[in-house]
N, CA, C and O atoms as a GROMACS GRO file, in nm:
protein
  404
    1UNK      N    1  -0.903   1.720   2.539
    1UNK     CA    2  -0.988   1.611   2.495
    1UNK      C    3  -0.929   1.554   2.366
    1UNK      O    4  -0.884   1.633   2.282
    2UNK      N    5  -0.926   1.429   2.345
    2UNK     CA    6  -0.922   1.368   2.246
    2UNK      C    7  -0.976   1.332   2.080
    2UNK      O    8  -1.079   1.269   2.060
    3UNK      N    9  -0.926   1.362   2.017
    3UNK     CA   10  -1.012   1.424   1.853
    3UNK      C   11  -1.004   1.257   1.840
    3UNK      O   12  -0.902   1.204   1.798
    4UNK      N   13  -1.112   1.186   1.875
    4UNK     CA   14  -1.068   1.022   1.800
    4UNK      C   15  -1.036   1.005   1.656
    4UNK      O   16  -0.959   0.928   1.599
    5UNK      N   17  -1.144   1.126   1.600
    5UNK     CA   18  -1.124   1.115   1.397
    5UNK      C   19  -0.950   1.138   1.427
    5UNK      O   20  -0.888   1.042   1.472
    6UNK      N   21  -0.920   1.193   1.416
    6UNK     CA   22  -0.797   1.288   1.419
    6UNK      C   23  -0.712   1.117   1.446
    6UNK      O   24  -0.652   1.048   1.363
    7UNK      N   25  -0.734   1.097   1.561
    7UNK     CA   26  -0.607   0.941   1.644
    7UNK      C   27  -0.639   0.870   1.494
    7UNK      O   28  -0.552   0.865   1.407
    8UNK      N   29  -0.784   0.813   1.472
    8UNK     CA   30  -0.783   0.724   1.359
    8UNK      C   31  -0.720   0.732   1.284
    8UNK      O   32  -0.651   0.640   1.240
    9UNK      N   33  -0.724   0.911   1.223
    9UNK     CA   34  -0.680   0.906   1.056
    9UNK      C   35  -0.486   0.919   1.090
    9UNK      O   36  -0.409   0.884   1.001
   10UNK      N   37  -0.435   0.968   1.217
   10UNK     CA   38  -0.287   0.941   1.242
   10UNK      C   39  -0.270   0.808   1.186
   10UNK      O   40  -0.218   0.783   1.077
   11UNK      N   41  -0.324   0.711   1.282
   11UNK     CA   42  -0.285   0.587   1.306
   11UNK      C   43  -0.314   0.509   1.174
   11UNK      O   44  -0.292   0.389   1.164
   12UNK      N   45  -0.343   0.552   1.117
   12UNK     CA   46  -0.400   0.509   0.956
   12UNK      C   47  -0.272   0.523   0.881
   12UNK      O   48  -0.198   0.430   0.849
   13UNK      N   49  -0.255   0.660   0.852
   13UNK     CA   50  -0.145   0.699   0.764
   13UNK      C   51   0.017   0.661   0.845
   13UNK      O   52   0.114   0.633   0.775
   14UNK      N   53   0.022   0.664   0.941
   14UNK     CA   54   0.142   0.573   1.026
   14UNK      C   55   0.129   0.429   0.975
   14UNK      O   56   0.247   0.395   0.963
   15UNK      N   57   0.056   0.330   0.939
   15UNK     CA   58   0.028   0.219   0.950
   15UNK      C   59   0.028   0.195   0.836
   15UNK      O   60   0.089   0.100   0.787
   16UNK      N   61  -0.054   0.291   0.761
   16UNK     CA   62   0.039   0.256   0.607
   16UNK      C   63   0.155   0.263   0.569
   16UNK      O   64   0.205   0.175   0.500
   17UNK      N   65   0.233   0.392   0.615
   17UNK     CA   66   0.339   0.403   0.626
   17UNK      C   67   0.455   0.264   0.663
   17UNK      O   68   0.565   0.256   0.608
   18UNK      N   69   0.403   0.157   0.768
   18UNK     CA   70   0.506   0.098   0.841
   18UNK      C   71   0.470  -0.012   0.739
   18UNK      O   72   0.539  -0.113   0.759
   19UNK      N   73   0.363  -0.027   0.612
   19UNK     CA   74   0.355  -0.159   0.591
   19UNK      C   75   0.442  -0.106   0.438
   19UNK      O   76   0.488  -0.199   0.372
   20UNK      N   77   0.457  -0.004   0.398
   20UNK     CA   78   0.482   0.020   0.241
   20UNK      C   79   0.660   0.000   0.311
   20UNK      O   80   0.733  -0.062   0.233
   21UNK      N   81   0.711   0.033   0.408
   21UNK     CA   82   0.871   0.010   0.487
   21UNK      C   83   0.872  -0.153   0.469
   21UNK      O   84   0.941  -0.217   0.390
   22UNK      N   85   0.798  -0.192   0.544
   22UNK     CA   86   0.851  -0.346   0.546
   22UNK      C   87   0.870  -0.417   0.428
   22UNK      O   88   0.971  -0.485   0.410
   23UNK      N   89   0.732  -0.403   0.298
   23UNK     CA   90   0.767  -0.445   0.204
   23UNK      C   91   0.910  -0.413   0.156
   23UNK      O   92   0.989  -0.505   0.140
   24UNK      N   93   0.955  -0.242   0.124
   24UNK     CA   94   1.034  -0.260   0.095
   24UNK      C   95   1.204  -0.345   0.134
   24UNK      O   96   1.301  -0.367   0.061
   25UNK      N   97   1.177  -0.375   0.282
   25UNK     CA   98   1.268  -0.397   0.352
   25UNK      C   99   1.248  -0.535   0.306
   25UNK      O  100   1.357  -0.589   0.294
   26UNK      N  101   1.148  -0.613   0.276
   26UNK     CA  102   1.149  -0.770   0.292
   26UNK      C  103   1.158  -0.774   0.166
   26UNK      O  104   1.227  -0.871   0.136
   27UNK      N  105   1.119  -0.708   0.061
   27UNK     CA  106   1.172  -0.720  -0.105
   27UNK      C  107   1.344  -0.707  -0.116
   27UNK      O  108   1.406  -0.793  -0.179
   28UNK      N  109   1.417  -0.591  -0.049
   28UNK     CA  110   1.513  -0.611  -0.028
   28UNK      C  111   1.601  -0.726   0.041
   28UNK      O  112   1.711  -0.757  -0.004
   29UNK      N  113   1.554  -0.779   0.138
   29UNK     CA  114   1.578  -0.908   0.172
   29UNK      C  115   1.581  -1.007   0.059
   29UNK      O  116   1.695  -1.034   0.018
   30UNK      N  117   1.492  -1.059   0.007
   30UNK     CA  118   1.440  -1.141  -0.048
   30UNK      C  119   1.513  -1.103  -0.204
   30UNK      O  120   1.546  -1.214  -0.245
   31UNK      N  121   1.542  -1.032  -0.278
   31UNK     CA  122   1.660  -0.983  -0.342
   31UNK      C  123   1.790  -1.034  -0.306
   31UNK      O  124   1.813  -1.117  -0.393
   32UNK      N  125   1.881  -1.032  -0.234
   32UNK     CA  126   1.982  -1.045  -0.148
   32UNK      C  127   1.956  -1.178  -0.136
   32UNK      O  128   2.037  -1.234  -0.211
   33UNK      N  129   1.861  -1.291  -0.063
   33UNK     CA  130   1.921  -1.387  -0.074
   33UNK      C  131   1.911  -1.426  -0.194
   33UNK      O  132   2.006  -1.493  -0.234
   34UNK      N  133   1.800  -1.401  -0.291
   34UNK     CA  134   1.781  -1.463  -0.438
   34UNK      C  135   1.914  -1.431  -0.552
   34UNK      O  136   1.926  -1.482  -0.664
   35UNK      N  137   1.998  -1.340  -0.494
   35UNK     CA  138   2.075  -1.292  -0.606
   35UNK      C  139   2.043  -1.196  -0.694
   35UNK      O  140   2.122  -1.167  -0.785
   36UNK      N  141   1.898  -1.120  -0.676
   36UNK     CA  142   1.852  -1.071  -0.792
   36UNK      C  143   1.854  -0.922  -0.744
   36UNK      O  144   1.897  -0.877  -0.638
   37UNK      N  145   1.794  -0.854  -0.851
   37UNK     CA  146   1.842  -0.722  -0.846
   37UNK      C  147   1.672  -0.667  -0.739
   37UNK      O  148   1.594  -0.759  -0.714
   38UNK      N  149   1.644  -0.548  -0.697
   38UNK     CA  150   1.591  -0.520  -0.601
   38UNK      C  151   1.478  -0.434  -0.689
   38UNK      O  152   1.360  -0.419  -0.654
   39UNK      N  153   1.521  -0.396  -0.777
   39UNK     CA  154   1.365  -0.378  -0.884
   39UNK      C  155   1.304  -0.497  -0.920
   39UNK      O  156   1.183  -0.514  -0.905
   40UNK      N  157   1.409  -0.618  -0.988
   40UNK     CA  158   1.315  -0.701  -1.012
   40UNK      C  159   1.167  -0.800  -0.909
   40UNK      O  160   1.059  -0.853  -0.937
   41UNK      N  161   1.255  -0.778  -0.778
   41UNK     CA  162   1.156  -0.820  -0.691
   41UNK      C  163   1.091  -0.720  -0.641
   41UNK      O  164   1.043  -0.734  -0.528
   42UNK      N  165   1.080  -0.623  -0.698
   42UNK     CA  166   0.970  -0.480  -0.657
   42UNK      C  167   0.843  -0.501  -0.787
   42UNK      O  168   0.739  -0.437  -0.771
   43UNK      N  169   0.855  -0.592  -0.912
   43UNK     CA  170   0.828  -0.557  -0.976
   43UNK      C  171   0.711  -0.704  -0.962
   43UNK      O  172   0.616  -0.710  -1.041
   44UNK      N  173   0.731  -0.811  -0.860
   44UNK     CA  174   0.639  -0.910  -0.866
   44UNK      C  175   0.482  -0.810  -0.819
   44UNK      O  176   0.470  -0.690  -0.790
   45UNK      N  177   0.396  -0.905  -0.828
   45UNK     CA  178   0.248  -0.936  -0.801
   45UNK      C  179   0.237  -0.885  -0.674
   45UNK      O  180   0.174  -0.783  -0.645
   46UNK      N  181   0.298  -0.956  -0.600
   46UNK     CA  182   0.302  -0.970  -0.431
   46UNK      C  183   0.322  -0.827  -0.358
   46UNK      O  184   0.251  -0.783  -0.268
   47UNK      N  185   0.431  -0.768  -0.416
   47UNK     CA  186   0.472  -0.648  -0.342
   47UNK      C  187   0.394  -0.532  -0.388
   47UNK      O  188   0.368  -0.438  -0.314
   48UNK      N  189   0.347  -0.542  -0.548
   48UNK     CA  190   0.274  -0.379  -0.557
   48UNK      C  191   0.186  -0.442  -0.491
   48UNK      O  192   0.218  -0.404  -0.378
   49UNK      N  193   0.078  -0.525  -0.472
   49UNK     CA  194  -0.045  -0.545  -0.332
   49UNK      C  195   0.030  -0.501  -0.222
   49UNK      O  196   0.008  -0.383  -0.197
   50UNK      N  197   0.084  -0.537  -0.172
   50UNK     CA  198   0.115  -0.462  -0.026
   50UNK      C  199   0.149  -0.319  -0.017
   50UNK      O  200   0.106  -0.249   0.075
   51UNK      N  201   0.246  -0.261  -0.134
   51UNK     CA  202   0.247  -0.121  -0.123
   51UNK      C  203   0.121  -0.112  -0.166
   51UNK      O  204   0.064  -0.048  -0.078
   52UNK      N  205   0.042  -0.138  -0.250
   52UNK     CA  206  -0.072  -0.051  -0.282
   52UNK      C  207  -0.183  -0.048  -0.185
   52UNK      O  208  -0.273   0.036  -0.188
   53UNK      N  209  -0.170  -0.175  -0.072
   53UNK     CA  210  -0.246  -0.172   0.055
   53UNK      C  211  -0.139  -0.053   0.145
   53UNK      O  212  -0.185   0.046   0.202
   54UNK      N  213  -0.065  -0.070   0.143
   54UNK     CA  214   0.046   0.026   0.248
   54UNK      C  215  -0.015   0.178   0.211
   54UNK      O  216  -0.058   0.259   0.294
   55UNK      N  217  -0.005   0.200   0.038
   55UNK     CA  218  -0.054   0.352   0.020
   55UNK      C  219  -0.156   0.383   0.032
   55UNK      O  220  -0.174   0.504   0.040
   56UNK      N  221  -0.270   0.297   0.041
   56UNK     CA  222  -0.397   0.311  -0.017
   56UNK      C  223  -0.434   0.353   0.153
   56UNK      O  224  -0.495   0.457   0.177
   57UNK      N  225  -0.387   0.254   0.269
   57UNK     CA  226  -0.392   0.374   0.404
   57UNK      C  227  -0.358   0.476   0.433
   57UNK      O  228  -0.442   0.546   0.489
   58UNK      N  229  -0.230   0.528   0.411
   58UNK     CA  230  -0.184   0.628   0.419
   58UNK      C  231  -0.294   0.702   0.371
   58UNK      O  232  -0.364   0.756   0.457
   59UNK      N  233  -0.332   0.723   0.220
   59UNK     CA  234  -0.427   0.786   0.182
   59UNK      C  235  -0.554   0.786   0.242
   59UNK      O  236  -0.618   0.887   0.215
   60UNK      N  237  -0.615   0.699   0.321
   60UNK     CA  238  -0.716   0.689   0.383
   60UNK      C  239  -0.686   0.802   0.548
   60UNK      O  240  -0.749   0.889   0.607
   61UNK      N  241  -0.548   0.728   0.567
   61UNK     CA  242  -0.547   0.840   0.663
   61UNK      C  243  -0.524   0.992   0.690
   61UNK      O  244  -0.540   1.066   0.787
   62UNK      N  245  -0.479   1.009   0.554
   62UNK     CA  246  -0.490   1.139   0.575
   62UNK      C  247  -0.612   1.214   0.503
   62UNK      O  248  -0.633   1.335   0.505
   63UNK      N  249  -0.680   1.128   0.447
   63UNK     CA  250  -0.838   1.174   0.407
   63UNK      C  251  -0.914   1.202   0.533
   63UNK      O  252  -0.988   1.299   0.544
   64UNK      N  253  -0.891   1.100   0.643
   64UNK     CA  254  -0.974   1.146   0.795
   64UNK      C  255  -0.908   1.237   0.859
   64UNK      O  256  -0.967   1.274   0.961
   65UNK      N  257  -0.809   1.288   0.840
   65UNK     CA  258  -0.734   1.390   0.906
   65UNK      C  259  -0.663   1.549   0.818
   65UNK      O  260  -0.574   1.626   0.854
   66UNK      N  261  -0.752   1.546   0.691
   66UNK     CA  262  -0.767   1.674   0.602
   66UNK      C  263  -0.910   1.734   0.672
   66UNK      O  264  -1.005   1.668   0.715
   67UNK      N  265  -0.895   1.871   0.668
   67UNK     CA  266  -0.953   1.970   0.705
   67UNK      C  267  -1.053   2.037   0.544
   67UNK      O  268  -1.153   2.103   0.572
   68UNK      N  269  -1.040   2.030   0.484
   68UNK     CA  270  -1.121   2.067   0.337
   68UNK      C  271  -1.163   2.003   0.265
   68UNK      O  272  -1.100   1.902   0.234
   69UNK      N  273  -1.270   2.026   0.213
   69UNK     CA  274  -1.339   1.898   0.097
   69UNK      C  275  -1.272   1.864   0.019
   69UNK      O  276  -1.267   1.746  -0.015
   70UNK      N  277  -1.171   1.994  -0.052
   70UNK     CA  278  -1.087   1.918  -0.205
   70UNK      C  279  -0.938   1.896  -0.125
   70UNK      O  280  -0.842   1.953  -0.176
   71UNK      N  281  -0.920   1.834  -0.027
   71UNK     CA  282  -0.778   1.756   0.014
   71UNK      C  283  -0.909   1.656   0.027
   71UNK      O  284  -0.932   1.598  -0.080
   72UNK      N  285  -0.999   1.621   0.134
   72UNK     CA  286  -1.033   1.509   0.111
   72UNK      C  287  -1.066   1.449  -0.021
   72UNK      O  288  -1.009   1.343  -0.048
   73UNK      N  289  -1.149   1.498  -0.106
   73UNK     CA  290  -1.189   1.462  -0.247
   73UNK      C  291  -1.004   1.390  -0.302
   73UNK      O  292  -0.978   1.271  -0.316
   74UNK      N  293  -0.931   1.477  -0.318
   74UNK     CA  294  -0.772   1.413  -0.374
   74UNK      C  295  -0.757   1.287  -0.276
   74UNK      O  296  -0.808   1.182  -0.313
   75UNK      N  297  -0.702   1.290  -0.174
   75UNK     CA  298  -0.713   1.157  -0.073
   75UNK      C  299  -0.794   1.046  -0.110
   75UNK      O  300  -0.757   0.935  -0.150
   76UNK      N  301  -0.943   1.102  -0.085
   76UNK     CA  302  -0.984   0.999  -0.143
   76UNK      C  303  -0.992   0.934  -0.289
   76UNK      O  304  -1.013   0.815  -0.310
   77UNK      N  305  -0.976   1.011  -0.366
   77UNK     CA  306  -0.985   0.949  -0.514
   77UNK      C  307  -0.828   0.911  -0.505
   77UNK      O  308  -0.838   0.807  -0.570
   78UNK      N  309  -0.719   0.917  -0.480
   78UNK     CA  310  -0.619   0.862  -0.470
   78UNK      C  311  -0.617   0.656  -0.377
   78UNK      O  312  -0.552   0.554  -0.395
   79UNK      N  313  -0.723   0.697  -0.290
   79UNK     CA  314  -0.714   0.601  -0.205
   79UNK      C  315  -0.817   0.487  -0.280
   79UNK      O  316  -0.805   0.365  -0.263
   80UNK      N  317  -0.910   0.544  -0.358
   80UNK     CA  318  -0.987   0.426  -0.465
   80UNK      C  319  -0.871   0.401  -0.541
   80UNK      O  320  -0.817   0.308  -0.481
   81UNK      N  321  -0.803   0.429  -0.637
   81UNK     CA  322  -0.748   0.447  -0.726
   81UNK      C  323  -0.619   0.327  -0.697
   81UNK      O  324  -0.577   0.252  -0.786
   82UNK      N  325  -0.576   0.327  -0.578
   82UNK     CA  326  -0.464   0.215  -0.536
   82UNK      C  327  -0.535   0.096  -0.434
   82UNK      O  328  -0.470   0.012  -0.373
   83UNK      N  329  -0.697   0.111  -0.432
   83UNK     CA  330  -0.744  -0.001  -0.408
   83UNK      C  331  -0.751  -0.121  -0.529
   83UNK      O  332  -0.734  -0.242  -0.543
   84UNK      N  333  -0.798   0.022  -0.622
   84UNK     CA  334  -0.820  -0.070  -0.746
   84UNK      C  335  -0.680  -0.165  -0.791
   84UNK      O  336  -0.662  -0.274  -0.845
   85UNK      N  337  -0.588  -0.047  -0.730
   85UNK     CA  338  -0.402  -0.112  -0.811
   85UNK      C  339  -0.405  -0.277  -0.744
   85UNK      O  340  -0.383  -0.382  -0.804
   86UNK      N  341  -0.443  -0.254  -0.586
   86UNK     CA  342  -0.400  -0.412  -0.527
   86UNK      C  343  -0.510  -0.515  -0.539
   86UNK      O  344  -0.499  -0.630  -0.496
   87UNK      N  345  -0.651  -0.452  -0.621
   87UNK     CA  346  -0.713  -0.549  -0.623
   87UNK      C  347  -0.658  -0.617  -0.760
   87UNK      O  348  -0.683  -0.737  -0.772
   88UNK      N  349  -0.592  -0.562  -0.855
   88UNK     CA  350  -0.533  -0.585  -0.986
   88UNK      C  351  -0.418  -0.687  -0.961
   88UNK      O  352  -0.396  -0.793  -1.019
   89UNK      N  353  -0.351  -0.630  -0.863
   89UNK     CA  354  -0.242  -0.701  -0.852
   89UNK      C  355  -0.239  -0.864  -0.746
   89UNK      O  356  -0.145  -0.942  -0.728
   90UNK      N  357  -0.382  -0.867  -0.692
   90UNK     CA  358  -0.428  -0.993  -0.651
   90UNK      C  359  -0.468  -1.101  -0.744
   90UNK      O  360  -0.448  -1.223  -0.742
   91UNK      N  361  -0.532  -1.021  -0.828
   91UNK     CA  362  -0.580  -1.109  -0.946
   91UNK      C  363  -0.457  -1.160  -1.007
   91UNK      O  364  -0.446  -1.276  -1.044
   92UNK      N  365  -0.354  -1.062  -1.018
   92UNK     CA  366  -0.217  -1.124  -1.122
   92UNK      C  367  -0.188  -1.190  -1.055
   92UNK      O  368  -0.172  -1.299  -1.110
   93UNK      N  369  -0.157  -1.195  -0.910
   93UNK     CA  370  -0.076  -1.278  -0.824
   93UNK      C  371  -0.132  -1.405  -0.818
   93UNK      O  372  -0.065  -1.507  -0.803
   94UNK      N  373  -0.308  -1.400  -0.833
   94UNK     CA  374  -0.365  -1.527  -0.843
   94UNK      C  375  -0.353  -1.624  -0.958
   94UNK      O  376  -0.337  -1.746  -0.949
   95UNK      N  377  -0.365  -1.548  -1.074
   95UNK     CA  378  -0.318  -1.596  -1.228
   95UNK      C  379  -0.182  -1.628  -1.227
   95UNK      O  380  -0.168  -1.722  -1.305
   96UNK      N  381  -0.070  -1.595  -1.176
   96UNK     CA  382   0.037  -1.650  -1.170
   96UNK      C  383   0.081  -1.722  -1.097
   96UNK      O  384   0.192  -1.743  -1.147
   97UNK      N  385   0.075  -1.792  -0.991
   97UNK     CA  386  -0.002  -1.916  -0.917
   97UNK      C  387  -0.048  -1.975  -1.014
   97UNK      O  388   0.043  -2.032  -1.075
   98UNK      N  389  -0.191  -1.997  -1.079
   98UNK     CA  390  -0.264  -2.091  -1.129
   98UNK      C  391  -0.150  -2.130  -1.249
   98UNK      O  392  -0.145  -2.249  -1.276
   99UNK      N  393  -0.087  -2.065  -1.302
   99UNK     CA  394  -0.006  -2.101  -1.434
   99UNK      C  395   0.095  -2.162  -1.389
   99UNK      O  396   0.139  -2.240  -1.473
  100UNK      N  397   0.175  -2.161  -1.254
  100UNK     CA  398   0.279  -2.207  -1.200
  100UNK      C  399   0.262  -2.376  -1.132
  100UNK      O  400   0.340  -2.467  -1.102
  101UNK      N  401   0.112  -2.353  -1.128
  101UNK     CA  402   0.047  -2.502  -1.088
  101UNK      C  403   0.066  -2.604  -1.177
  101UNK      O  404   0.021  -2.716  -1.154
   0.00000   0.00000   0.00000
């Protein structure tokens, strides 16, 4: 039989996993054609939101797929903790926009 918690919290932490890859892969891109170095475009607005959405699943998924209160308790206070990072880094991304206007 099928543990659905269990599929969820996989498919969670896989899925964060594939989105914190692409950023890096499309920051690296996007480096390369800009000329610029591959920290500096790690270091915009744009990309810590996506890793911090990329980690902040991972952490979610393996909070549904920990077996003990204090792995979930860490998971989850890790997984607030990089909600808060990309809600931070929306706001900058939005403020830097409005100044670029």
């Amino acid at each position: 039989m099928v543990s659905w918690p269990g599929l969820a919290g996989n498919a969670l932490w896989i899925c964060g996993l594939a989105v914190c890859l692409a950023t890096l892969s499309m920051a690296h891109y996007q480096a390369h054609v800009g000329q610029v170095r591959l920290s500096s475009r790690l270091k915009q607005p744009e990309s810590h939101m996506a890793l911090a959405v990329g980690m902040s699943l991972f952490c979610a998924g393996l909070l549904l797929s920990s077996g003990t209160w204090w792995e979930k308790g860490i998971w989850g206070v890790c997984a607030i903790l990089l909600i808060v990072w990309a809600v931070q880094s929306w706001r900058r991304r939005g403020a830097a926009r409005d100044e670029g206007a």
